[in-house]
C-alpha positions in Angstrom: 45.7 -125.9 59.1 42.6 -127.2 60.9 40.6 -124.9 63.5 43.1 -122.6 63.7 44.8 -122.6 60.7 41.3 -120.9 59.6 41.5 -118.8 62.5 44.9 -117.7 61.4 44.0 -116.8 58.0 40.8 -114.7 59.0 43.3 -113.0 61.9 45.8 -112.3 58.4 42.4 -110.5 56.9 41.9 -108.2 60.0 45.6 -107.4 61.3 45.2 -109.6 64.7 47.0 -111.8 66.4 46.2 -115.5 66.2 47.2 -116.3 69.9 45.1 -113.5 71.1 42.4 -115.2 69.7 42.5 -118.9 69.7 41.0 -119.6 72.9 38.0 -117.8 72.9 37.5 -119.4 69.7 38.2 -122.9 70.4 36.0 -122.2 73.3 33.0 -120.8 71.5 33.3 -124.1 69.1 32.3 -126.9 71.3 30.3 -124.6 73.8 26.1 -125.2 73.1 25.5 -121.6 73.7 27.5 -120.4 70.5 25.5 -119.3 67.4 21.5 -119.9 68.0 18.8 -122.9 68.2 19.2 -125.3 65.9 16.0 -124.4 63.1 13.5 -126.6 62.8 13.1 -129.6 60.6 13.0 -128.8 56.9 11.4 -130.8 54.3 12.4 -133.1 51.6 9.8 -132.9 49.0 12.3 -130.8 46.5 15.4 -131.5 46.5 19.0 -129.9 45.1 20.9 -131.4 42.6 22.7 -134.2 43.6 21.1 -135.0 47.2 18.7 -137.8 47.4 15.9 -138.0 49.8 17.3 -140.7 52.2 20.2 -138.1 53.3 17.7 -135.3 52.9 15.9 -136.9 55.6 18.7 -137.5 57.9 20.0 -133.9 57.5 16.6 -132.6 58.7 16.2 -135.3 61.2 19.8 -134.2 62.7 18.7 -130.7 63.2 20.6 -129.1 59.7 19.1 -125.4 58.4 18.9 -127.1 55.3 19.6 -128.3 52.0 23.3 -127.4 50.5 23.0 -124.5 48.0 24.7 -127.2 45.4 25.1 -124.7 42.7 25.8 -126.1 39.0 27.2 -122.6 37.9 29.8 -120.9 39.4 29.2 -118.3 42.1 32.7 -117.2 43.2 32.6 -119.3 46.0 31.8 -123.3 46.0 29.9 -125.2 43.4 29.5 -128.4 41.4 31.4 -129.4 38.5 35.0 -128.8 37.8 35.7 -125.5 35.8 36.9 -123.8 39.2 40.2 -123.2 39.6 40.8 -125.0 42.7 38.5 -128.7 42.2 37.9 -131.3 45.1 37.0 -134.6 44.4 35.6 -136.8 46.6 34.6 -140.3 46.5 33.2 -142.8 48.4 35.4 -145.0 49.7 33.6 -146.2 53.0 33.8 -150.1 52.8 34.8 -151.4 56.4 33.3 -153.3 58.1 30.4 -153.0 55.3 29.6 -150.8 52.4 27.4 -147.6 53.5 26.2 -144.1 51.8 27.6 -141.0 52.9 27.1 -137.5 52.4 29.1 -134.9 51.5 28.7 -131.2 53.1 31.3 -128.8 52.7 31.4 -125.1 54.4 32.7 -121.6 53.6 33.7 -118.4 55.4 31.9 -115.6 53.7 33.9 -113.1 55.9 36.6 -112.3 58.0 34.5 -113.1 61.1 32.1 -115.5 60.2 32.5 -118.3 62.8 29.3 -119.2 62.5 29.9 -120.8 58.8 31.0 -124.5 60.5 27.5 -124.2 62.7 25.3 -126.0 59.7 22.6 -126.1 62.5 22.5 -122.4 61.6 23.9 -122.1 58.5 23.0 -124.0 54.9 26.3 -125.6 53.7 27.6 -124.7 50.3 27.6 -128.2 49.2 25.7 -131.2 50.6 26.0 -134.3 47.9 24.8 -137.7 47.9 27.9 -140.3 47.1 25.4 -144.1 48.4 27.8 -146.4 46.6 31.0 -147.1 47.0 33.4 -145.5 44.5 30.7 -143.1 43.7 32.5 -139.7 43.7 31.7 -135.7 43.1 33.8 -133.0 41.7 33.3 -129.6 43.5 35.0 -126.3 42.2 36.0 -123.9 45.0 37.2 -120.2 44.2 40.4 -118.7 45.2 41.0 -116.5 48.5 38.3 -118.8 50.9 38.7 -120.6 53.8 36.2 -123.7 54.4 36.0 -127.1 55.9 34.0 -130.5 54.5 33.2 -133.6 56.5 30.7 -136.8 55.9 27.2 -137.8 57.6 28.1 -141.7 57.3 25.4 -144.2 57.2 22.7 -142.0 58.1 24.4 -142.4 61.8 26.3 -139.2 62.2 25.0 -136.5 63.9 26.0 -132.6 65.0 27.6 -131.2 68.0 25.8 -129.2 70.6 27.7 -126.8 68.5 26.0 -127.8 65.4 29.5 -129.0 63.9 29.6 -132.5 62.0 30.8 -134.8 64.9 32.7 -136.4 62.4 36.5 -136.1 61.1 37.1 -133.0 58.9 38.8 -131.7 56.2 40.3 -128.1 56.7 41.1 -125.8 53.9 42.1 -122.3 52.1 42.7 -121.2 49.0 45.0 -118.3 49.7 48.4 -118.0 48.6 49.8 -121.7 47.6 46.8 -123.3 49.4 46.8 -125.7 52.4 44.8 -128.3 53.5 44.6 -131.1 56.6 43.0 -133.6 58.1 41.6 -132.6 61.9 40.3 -135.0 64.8 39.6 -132.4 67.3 36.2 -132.4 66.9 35.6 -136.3 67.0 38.8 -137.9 67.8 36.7 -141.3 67.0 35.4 -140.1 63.6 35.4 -141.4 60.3 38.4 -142.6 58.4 39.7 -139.7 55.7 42.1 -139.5 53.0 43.2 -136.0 51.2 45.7 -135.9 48.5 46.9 -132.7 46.9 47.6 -132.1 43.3 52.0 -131.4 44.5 51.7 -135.4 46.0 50.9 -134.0 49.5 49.4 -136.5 51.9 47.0 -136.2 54.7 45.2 -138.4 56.6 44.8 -140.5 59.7 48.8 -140.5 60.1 50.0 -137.5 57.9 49.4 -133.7 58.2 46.7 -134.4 60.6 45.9 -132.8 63.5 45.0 -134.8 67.0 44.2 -134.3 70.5 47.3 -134.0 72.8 45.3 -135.9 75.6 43.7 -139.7 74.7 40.0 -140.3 75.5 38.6 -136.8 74.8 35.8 -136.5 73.1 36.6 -133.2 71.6 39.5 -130.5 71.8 40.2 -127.3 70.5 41.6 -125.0 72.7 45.1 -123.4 72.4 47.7 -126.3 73.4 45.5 -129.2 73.5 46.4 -130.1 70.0 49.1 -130.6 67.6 49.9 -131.8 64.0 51.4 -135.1 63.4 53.9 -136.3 60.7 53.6 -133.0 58.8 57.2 -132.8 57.1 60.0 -134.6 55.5 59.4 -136.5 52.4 55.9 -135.2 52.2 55.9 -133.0 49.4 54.9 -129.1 50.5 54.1 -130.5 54.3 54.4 -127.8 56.7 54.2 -128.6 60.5 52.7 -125.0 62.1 50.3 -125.9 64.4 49.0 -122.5 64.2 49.3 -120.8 60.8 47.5 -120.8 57.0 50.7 -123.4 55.9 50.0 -126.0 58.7 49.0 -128.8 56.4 49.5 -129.7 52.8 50.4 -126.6 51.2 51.2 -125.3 47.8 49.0 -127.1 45.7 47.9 -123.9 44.3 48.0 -122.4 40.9 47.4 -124.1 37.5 45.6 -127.6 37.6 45.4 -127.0 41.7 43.6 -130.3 43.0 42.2 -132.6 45.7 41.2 -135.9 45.6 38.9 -136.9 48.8 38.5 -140.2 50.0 35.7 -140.4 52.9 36.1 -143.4 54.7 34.2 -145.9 57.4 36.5 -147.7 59.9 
C-alpha cells in the first residue's frame, strides 16, 4: 500500500490517475519546502491520556504541533479502546540490543487531498501513546473508509524529516473495501524493526509485504520507480503485490472482527 497505495486510494476519491500523480507527490514528501515551519515547542504540563511526560518532552523537543488528540470515545475517525470496527494493537516489543520506551503516533487523512496529514510538524496526530515497557501494548479503534499511517519515536532518539515525517519505519493503511495494510522503508530504509499481522493471517514486516528502496544506501525514496514491494504473495493469506494500488499490502482483513496486531521493534 505504502506512500502510494494512499495516494491511490485518495486518486479513487477524486477520479484521477495515480501515475499522473505520484511524482509530484513523492517529491513534495521528502522536499523541506512542503507544508510550513515546524510550530514551536509546546508544553508538557497537561498531558492526554495515555502519553507520559518523558515522550511529551521529546515530541516537543523534536519540533511536533503537539500532543495526539488520543480520544477515549469514538469520533468516527481514530481513538483509544477497542469498540471500533477496525482495532490496532500495538505492543512494545523493542528489546535488541536493550529494552527502550517508544511512542506510538498514528495519522489520518481527513480528505481527499490532505497530504499534509503525515507532516506531524504541522499537524497533531490522531494518536500519540506511551508503550515504556516492553510488552506494554495499546488498543486503538480506527473507522471505516480512512486512509492513515503509524510509526514509533524509539528511545527518545527518533526524530522528523525536513518534511516533518517520522524518520522512522512505517505502517501504511486503509480501511476501504477489504482493508490493506504494509510495512514501508522509504522514508528511513535504516528505521526501526516492525511487525504487522492481520486478523485473515496476513504478514508484513521487514521481509513480507514490505516495501523497499530499489537502490541500497539511500537515505530516503519515494518517487515513482524507485521502489517496490517485496514477498507480497503466495502462501501469505490476502497478499497482493501492486506496487501502486489500495490492495498493495495485506488486504482483506476487513469486515466482522477486522484486526491488527502491531509489534514496534528496536534492531
Amino acid at each position: 500500500m505504502h506512500f502510494s497505495t494512499i495516494l491511490a486510494a485518495v486518486s479513487a476519491f477524486a477520479g484521477l490517475s495515480t501515475a499522473g500523480l505520484l511524482p509530484i507527490y513523492m517529491v513534495n514528501e521528502t522536499d523541506s519546502s512542503f507544508g510550513v515551519e515546524s510550530a514551536a515547542t509546546f508544553g508538557c504540563d497537561r498531558l492526554q491520556p495515555h502519553l507520559n511526560k518523558a515522550d511529551c518532552e521529546h515530541m516537543s523537543k523534536i519540533g511536533m504541533a503537539g500532543q495526539g488528540i488520543n480520544s477515549l470515545q469514538s469520533n468516527n475517525k481514530a481513538w483509544i479502546g477497542g469498540d471500533g470496527p477496525n482495532t490496532f494493537k500495538f505492543t512494545n516489543r523493542a528489546t535488541k540490543p536493550s529494552p527502550v520506551p517508544v511512542t506510538l503516533l498514528l495519522w489520518l487523512f481527513e480528505n481527499d487531498s490532505d497530504y499534509q496529514a503525515m507532516c506531524v510538524n504541522v499537524r497533531r496526530p490522531y494518536i500519540t501513546v506511551s508503550l515504556p515497557n516492553i510488552g506494554d501494548s495499546i488498543v486503538v479503534s480506527v473507522a471505516n473508509n480512512v486512509i492513515g499511517g503509524f510509526a514509533a519515536l524509539n528511545n527518545h532518539a527518533t526524530f522528523l524529516s525536513n518534511a516533518g515525517l517520522v524518520y522512522n519505519t512505517w505502517g501504511e493503511f486503509n480501511t476501504l473495501s477489504g482493508n490493506t495494510v504494509d510495512v514501508s522503508r522509504e522514508v528511513n530504509p535504516h528505521g526501526n524493526v516492525m511487525s504487522i499481522k492481520a486478523n485473515n493471517g496476513c504478514e508484513a514486516n521487514f521481509s513480507k509485504c514490505v516495501f523497499l528502496c530499489k537502490q541500497s544506501g539511500l537515505d530516503h525514496c519515494g518517487d515513482a520507480g524507485s521502489y517496490h514491494l517485496v514477498n507480497c504473495g503466495g502462501s501469505n493469506p490476502g497478499a497482493h503485490s501492486n506496487n501502486d494500488g489500495t490492495q498493495g499490502g495485506c488486504s482483506y482483513w476487513g469486515g466482522k472482527g477486522s484486526h491488527l496486531d502491531v509489534d514496534l521493534g528496536r534492531s
